[in-house]
mmCIF file of the N, C-alpha and C atoms, coordinates in Angstrom:
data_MODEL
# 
_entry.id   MODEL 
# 
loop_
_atom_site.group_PDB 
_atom_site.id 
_atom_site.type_symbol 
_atom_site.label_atom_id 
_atom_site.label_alt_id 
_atom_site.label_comp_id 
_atom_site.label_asym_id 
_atom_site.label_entity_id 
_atom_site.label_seq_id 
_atom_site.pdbx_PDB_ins_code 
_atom_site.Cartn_x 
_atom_site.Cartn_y 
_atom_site.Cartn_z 
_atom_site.occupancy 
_atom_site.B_iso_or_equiv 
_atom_site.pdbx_formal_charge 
_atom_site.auth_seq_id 
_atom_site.auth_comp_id 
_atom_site.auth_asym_id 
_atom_site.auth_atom_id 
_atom_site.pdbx_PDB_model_num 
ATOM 1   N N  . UNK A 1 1  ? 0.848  -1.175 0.000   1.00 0.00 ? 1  UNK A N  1 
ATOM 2   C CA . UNK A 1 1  ? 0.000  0.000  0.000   1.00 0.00 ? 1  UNK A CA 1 
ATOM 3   C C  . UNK A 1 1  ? 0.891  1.236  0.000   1.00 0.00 ? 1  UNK A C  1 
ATOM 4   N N  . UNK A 1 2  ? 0.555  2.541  -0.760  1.00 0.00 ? 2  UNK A N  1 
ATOM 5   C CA . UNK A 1 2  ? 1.313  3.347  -0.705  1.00 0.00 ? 2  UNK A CA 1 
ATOM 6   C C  . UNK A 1 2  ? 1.146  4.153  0.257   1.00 0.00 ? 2  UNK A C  1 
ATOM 7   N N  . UNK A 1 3  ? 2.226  5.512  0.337   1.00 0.00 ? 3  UNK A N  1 
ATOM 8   C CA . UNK A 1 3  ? 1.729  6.628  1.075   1.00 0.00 ? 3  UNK A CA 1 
ATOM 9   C C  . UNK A 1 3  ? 0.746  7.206  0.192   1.00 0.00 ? 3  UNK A C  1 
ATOM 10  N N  . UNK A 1 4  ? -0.262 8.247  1.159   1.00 0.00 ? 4  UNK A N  1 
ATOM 11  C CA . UNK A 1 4  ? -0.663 9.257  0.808   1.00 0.00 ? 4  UNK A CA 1 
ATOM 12  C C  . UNK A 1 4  ? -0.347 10.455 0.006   1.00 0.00 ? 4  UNK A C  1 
ATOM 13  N N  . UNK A 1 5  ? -0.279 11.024 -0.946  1.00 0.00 ? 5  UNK A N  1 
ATOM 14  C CA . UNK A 1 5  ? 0.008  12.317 -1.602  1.00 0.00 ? 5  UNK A CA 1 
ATOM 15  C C  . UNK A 1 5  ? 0.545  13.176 -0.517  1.00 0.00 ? 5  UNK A C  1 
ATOM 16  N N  . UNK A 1 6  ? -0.450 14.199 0.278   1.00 0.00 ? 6  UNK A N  1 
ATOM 17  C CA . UNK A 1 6  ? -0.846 14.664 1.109   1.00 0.00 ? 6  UNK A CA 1 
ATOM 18  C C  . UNK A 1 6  ? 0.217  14.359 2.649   1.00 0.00 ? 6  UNK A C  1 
ATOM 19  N N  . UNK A 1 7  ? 0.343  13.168 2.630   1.00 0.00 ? 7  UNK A N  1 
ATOM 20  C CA . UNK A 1 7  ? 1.329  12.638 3.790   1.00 0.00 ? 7  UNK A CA 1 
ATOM 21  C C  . UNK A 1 7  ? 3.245  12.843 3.798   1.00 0.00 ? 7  UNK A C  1 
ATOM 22  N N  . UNK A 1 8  ? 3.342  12.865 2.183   1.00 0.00 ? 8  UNK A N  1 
ATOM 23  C CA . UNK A 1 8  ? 5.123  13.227 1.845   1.00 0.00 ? 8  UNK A CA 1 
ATOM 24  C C  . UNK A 1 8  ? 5.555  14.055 2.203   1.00 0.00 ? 8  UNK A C  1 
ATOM 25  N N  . UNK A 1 9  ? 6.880  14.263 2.994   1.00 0.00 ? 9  UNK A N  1 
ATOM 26  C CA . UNK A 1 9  ? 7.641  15.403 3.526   1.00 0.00 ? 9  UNK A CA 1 
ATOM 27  C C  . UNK A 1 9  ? 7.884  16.352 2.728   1.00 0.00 ? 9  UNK A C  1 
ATOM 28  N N  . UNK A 1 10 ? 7.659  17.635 3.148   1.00 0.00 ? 10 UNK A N  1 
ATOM 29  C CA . UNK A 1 10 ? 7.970  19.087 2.930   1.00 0.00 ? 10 UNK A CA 1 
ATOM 30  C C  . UNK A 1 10 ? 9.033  18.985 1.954   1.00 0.00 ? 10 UNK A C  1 
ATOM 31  N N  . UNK A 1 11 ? 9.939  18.579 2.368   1.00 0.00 ? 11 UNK A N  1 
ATOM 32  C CA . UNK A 1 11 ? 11.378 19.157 1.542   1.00 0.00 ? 11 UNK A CA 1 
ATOM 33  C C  . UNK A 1 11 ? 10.761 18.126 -0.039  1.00 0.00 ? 11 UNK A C  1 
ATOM 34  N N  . UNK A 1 12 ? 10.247 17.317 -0.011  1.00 0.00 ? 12 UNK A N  1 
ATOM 35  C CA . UNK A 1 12 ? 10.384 16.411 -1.536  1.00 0.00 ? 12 UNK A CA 1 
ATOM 36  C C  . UNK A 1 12 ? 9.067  16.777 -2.566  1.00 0.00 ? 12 UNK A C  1 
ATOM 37  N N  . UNK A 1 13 ? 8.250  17.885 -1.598  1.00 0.00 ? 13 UNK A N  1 
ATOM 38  C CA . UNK A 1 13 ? 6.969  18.181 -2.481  1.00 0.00 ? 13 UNK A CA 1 
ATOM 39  C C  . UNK A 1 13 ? 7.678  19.067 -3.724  1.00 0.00 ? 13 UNK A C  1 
ATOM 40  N N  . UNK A 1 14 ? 8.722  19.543 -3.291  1.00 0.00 ? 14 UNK A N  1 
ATOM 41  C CA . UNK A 1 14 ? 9.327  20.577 -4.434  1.00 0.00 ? 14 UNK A CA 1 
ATOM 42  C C  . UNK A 1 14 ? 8.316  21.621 -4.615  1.00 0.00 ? 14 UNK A C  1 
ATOM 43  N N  . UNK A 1 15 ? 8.738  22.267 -5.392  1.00 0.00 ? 15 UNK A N  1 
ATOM 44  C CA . UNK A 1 15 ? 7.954  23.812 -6.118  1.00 0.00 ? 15 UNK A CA 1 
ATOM 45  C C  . UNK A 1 15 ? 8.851  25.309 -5.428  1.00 0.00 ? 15 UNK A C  1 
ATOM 46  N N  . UNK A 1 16 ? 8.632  26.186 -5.796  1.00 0.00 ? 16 UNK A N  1 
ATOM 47  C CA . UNK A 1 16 ? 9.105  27.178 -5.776  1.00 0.00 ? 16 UNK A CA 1 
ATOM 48  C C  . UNK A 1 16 ? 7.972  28.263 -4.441  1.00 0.00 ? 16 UNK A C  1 
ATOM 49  N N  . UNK A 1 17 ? 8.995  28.638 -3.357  1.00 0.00 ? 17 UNK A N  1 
ATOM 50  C CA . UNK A 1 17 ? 7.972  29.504 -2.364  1.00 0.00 ? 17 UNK A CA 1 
ATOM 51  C C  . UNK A 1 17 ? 7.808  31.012 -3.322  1.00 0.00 ? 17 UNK A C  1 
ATOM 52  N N  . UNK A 1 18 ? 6.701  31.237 -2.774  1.00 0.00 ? 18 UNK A N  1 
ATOM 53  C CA . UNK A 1 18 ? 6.198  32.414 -3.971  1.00 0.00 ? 18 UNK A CA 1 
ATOM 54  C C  . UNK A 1 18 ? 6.355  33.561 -2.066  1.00 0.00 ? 18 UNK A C  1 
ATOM 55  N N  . UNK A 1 19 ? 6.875  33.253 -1.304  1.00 0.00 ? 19 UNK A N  1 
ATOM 56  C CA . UNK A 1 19 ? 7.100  34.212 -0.077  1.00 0.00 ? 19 UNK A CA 1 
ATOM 57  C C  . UNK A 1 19 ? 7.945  34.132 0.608   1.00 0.00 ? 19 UNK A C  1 
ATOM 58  N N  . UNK A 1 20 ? 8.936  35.328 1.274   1.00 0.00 ? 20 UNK A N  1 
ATOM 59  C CA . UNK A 1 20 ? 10.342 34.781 1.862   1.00 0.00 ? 20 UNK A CA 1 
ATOM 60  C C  . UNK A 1 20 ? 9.912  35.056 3.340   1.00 0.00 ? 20 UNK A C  1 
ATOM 61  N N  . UNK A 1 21 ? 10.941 34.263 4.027   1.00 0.00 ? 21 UNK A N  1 
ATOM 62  C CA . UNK A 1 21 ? 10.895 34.752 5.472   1.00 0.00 ? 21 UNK A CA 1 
ATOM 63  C C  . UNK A 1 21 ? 11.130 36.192 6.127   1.00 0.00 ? 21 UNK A C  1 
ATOM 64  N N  . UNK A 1 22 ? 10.879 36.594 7.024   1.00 0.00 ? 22 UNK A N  1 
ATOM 65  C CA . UNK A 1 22 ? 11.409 38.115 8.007   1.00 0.00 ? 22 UNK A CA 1 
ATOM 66  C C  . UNK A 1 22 ? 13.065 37.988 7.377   1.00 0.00 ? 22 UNK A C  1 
ATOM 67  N N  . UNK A 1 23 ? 13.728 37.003 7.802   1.00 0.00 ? 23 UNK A N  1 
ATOM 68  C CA . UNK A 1 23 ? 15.117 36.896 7.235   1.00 0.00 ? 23 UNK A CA 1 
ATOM 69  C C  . UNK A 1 23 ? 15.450 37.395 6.514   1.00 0.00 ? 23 UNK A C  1 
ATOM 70  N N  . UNK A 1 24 ? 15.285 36.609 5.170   1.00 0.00 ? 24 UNK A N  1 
ATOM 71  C CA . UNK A 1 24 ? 15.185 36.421 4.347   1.00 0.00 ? 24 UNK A CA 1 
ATOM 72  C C  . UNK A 1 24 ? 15.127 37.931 3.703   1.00 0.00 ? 24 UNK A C  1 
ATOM 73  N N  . UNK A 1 25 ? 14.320 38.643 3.877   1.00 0.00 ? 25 UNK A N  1 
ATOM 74  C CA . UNK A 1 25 ? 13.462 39.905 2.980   1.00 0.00 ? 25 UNK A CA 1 
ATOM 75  C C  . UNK A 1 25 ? 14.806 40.807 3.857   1.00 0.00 ? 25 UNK A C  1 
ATOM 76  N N  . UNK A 1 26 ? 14.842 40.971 4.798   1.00 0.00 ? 26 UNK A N  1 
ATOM 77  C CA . UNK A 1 26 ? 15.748 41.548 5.838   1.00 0.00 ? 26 UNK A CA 1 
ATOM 78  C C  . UNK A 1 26 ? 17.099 41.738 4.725   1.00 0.00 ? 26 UNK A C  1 
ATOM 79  N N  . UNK A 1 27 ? 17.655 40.470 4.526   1.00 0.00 ? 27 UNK A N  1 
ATOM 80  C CA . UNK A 1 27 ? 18.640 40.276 3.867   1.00 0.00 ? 27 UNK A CA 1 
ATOM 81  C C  . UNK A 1 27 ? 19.002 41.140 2.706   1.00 0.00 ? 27 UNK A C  1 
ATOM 82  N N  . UNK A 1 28 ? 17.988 40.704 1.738   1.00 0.00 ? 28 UNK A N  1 
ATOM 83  C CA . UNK A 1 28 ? 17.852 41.268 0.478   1.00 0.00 ? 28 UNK A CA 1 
ATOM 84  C C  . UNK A 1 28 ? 17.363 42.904 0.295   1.00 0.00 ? 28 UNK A C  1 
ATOM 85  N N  . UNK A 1 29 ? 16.783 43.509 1.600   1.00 0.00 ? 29 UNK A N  1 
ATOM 86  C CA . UNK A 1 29 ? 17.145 44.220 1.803   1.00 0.00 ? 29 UNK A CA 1 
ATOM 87  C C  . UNK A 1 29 ? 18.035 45.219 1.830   1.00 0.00 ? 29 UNK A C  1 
ATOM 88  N N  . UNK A 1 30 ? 19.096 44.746 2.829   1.00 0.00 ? 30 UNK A N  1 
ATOM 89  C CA . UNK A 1 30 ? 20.274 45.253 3.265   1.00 0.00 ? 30 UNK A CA 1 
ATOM 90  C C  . UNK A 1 30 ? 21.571 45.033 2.117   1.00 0.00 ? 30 UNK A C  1 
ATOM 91  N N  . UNK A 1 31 ? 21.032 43.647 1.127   1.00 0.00 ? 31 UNK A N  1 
ATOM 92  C CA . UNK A 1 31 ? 21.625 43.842 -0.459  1.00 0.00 ? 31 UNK A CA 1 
ATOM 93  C C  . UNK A 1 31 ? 21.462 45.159 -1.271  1.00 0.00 ? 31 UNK A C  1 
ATOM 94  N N  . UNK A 1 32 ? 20.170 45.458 -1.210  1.00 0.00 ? 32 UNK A N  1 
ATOM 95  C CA . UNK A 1 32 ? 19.615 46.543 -2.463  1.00 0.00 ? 32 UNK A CA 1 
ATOM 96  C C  . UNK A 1 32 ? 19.995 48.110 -1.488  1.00 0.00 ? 32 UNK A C  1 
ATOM 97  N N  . UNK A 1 33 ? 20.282 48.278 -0.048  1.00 0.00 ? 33 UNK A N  1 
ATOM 98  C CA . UNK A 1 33 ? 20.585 49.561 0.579   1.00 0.00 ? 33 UNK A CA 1 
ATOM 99  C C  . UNK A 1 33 ? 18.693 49.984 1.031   1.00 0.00 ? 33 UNK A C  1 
ATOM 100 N N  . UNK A 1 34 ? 18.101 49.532 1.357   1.00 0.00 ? 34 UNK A N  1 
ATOM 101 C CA . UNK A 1 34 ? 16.869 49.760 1.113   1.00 0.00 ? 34 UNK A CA 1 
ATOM 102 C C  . UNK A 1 34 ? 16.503 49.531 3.299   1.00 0.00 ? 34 UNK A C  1 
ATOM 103 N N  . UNK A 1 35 ? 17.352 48.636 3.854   1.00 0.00 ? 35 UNK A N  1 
ATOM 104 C CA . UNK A 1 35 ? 17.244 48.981 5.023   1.00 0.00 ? 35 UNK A CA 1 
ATOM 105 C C  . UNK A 1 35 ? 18.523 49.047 6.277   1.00 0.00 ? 35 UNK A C  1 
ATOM 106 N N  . UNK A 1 36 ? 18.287 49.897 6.936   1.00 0.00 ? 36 UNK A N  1 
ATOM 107 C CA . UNK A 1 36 ? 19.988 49.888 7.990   1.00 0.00 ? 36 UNK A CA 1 
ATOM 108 C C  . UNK A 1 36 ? 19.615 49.732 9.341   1.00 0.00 ? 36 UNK A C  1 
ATOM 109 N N  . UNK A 1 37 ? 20.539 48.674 9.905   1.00 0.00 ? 37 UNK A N  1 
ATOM 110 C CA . UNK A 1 37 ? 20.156 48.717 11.441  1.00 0.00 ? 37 UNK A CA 1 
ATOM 111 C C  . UNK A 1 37 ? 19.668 49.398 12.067  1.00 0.00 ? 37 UNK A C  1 
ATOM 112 N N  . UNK A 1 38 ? 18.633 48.845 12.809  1.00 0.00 ? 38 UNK A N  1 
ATOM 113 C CA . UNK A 1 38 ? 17.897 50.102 14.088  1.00 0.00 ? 38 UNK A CA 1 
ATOM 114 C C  . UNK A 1 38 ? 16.339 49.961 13.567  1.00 0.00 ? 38 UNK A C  1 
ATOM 115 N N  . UNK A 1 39 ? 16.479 49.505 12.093  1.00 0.00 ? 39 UNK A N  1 
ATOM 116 C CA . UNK A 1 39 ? 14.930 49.871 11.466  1.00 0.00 ? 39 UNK A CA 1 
ATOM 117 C C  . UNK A 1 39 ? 14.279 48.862 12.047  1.00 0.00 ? 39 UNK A C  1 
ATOM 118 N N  . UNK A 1 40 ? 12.769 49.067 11.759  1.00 0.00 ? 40 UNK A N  1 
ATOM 119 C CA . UNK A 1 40 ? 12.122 47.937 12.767  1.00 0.00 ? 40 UNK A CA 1 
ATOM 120 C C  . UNK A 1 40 ? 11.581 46.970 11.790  1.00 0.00 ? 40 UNK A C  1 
ATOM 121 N N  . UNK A 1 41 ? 11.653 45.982 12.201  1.00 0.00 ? 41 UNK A N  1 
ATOM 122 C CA . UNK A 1 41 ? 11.592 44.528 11.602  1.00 0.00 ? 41 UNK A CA 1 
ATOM 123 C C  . UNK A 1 41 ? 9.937  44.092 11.328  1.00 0.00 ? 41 UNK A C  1 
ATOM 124 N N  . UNK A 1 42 ? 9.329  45.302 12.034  1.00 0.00 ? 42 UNK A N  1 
ATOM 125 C CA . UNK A 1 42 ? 7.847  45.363 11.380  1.00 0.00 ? 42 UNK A CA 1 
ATOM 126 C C  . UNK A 1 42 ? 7.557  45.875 10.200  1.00 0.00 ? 42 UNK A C  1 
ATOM 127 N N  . UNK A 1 43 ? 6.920  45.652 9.604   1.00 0.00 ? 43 UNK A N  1 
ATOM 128 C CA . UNK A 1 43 ? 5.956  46.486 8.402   1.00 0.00 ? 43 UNK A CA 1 
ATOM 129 C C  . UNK A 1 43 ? 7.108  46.954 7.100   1.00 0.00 ? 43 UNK A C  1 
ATOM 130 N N  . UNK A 1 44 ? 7.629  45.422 6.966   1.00 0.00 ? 44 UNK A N  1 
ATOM 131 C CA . UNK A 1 44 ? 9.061  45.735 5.852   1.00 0.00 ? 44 UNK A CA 1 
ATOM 132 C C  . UNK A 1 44 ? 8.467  46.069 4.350   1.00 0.00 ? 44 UNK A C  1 
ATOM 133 N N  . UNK A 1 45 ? 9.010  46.700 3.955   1.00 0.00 ? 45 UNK A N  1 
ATOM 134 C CA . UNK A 1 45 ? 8.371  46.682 2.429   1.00 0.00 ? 45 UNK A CA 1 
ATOM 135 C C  . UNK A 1 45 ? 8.431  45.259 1.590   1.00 0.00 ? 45 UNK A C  1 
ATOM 136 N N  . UNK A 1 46 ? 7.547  45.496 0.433   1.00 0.00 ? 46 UNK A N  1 
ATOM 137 C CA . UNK A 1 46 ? 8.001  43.827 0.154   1.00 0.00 ? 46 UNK A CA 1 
ATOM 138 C C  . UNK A 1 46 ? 8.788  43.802 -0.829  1.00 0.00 ? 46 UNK A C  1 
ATOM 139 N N  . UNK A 1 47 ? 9.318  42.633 -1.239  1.00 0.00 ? 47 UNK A N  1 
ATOM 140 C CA . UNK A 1 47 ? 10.804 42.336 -1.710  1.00 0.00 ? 47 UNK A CA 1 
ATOM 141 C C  . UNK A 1 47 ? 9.785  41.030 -3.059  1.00 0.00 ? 47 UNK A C  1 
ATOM 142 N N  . UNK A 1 48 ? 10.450 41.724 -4.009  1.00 0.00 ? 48 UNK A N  1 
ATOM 143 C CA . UNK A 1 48 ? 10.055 40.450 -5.518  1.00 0.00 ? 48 UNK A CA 1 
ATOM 144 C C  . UNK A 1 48 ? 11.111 39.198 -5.662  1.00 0.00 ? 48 UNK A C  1 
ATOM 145 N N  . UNK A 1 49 ? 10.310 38.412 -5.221  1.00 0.00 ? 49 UNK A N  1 
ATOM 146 C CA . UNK A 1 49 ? 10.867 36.885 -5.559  1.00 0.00 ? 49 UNK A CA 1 
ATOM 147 C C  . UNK A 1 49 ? 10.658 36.666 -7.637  1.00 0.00 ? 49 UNK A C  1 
ATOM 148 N N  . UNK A 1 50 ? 12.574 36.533 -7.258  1.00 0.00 ? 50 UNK A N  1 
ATOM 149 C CA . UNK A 1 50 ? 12.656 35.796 -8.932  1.00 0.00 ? 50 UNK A CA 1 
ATOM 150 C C  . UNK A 1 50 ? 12.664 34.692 -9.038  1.00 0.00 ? 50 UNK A C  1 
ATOM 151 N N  . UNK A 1 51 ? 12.132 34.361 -10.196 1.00 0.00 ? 51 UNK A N  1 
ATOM 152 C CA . UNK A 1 51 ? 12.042 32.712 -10.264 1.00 0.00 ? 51 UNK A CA 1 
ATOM 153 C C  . UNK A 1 51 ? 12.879 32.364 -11.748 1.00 0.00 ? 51 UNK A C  1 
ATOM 154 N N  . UNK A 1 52 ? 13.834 32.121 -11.801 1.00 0.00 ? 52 UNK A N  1 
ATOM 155 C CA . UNK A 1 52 ? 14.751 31.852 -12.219 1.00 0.00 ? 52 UNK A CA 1 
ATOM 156 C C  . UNK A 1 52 ? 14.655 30.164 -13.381 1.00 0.00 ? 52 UNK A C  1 
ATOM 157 N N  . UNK A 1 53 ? 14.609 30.468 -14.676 1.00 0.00 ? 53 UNK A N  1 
ATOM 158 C CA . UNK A 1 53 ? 14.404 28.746 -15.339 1.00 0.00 ? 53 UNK A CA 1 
ATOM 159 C C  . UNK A 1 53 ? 16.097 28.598 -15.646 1.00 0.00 ? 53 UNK A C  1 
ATOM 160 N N  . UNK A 1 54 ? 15.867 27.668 -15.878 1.00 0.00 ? 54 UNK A N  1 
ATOM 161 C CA . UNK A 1 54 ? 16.999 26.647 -16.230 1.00 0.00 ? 54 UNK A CA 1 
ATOM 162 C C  . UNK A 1 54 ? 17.441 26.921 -17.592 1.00 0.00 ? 54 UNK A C  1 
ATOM 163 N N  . UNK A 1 55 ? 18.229 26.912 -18.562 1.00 0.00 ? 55 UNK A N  1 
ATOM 164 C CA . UNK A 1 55 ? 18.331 27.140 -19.608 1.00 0.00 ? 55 UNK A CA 1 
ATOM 165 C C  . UNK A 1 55 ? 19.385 26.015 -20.276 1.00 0.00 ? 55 UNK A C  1 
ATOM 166 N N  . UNK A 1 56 ? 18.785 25.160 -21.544 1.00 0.00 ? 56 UNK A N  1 
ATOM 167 C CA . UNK A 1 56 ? 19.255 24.092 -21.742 1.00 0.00 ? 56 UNK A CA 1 
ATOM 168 C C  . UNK A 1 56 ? 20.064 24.422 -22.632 1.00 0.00 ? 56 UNK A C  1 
ATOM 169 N N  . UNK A 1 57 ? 21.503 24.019 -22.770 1.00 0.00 ? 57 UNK A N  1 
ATOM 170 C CA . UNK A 1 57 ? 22.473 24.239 -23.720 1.00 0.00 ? 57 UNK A CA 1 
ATOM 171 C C  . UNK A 1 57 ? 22.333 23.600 -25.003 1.00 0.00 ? 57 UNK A C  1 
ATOM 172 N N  . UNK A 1 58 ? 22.501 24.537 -25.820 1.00 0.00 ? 58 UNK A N  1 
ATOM 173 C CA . UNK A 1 58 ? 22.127 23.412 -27.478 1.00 0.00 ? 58 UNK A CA 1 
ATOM 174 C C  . UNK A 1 58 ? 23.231 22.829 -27.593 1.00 0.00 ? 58 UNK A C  1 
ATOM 175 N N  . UNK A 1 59 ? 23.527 21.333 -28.410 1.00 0.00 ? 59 UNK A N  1 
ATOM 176 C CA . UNK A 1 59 ? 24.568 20.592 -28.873 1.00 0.00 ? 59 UNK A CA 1 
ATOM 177 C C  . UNK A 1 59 ? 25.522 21.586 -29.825 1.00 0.00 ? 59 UNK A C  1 
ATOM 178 N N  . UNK A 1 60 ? 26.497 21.994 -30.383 1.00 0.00 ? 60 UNK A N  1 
ATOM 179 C CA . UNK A 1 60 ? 27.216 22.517 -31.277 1.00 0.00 ? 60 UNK A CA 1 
ATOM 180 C C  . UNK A 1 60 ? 26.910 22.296 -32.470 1.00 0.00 ? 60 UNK A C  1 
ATOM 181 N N  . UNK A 1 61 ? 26.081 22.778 -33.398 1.00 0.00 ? 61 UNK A N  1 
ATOM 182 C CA . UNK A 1 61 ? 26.003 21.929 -34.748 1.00 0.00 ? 61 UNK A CA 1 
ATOM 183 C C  . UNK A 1 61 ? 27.101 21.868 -35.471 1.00 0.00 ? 61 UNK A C  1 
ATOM 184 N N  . UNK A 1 62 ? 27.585 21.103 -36.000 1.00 0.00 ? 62 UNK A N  1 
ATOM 185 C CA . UNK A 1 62 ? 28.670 21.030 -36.980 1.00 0.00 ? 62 UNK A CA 1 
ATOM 186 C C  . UNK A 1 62 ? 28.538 21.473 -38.866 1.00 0.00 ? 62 UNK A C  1 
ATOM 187 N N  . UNK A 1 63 ? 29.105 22.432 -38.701 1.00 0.00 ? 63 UNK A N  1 
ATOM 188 C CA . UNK A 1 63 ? 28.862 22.821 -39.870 1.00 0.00 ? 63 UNK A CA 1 
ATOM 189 C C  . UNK A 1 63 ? 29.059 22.019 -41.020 1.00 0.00 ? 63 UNK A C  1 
ATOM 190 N N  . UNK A 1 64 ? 28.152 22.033 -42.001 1.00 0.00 ? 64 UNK A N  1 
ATOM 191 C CA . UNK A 1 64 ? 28.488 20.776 -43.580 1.00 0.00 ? 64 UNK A CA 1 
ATOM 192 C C  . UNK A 1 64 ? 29.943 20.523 -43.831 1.00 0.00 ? 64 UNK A C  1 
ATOM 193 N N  . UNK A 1 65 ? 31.031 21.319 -43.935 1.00 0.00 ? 65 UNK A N  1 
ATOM 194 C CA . UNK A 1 65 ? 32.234 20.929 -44.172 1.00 0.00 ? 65 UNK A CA 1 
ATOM 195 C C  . UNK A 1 65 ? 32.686 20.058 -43.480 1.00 0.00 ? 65 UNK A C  1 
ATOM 196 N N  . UNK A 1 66 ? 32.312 20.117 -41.851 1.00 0.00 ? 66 UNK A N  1 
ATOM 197 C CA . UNK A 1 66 ? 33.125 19.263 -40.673 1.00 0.00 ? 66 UNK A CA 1 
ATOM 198 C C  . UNK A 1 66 ? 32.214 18.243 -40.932 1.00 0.00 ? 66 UNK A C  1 
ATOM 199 N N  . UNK A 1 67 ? 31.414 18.036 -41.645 1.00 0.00 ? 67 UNK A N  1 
ATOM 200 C CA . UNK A 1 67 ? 30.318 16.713 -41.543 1.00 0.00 ? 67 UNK A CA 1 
ATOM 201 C C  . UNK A 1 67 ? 31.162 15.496 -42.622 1.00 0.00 ? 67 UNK A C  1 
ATOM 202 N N  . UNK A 1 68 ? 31.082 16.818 -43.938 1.00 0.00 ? 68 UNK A N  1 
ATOM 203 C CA . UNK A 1 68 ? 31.211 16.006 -45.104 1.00 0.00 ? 68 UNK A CA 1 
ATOM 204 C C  . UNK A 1 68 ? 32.757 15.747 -45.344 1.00 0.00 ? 68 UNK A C  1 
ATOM 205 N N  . UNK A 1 69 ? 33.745 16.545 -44.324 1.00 0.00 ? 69 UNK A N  1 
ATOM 206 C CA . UNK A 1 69 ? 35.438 15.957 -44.414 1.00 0.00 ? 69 UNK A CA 1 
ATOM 207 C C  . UNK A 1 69 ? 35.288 14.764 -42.996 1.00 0.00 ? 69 UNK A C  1 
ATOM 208 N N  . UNK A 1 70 ? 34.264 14.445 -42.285 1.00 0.00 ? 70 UNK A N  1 
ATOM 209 C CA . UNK A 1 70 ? 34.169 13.114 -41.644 1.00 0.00 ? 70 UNK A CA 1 
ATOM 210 C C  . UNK A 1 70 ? 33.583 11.764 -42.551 1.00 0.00 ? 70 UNK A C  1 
ATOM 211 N N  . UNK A 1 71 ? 33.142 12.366 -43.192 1.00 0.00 ? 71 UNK A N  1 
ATOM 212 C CA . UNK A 1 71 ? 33.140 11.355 -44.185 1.00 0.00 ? 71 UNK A CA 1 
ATOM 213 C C  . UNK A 1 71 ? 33.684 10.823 -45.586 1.00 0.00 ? 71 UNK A C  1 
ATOM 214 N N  . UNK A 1 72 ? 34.395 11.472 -45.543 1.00 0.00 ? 72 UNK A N  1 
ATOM 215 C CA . UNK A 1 72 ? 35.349 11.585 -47.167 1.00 0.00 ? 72 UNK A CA 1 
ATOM 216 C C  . UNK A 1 72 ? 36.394 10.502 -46.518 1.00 0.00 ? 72 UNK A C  1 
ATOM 217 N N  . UNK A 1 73 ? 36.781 10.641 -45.464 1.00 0.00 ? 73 UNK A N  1 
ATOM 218 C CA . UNK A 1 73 ? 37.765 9.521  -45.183 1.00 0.00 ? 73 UNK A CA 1 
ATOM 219 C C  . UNK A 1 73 ? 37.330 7.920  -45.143 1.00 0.00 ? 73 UNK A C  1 
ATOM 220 N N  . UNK A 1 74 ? 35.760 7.981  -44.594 1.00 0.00 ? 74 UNK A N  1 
ATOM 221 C CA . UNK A 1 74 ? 35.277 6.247  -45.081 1.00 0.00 ? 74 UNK A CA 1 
ATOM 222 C C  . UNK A 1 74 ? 35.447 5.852  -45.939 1.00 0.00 ? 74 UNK A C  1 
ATOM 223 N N  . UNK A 1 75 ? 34.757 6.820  -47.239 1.00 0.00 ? 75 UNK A N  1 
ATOM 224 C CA . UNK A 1 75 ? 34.957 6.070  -48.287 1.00 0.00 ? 75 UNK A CA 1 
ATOM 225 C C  . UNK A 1 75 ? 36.384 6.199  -49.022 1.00 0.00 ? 75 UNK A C  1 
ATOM 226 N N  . UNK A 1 76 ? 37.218 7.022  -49.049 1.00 0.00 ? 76 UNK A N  1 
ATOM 227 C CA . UNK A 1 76 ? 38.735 6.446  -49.328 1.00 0.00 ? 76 UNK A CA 1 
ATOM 228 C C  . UNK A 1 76 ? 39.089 5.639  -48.955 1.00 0.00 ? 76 UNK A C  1 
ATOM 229 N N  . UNK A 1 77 ? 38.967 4.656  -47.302 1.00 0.00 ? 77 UNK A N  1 
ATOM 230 C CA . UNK A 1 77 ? 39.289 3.986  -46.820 1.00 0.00 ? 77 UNK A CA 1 
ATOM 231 C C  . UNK A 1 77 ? 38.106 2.642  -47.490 1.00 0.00 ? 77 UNK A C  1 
ATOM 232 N N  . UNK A 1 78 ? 37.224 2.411  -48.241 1.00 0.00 ? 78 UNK A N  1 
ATOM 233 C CA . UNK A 1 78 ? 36.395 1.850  -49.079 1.00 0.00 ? 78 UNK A CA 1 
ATOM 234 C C  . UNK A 1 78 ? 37.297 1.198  -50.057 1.00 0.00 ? 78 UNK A C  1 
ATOM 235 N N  . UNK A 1 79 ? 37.286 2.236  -50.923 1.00 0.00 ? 79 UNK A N  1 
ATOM 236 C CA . UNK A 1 79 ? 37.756 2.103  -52.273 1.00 0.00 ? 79 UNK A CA 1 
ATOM 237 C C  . UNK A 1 79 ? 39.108 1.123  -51.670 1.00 0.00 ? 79 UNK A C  1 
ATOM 238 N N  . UNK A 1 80 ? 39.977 1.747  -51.408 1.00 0.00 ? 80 UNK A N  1 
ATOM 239 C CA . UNK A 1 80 ? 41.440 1.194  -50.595 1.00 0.00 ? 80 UNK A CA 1 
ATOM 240 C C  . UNK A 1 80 ? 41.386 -0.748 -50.795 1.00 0.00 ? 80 UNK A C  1 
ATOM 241 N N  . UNK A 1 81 ? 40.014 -1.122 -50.526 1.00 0.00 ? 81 UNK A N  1 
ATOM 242 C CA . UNK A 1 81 ? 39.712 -2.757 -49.702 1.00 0.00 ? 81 UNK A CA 1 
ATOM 243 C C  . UNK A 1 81 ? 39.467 -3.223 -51.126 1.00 0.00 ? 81 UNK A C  1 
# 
């Protein structure tokens, strides 16, 4: 019998938090100059979460020359037999 959907631990549901912690915002904050010690940790402005994709590298295509001088050597090596 399996688990439940609903029952799987936090860390393996995956997805992206669309909200950061007090920390967190604090942080990124004090990145952008936007807050300096002393300020109060209430009523922070809010901070835009990026969501960042992945970007898949294309293979190199090989241009027709590098194709067709990989193959000029089979068949010399053809004829040769």
């Amino acid at each position: 019998m399996g688990l439940h959907p609903s029952l799987k631990r936090a860390e393996k549901l995956g997805g992206e938090r669309s909200v950061l912690k007090r920390s967190e915002r604090i942080k990124r904050l004090i990145e952008e100059d936007k807050w300096k010690e002393g300020d109060s940790v209430l009523g922070l402005p809010k901070v835009k979460v990026v969501k960042m994709k992945a970007i898949k590298k294309e293979k190199p295509k090989e241009s027709e020359e590098n194709q067709k001088a990989a193959k000029e050597p089979e068949k010399k090596e053809e004829k040769a037999k």
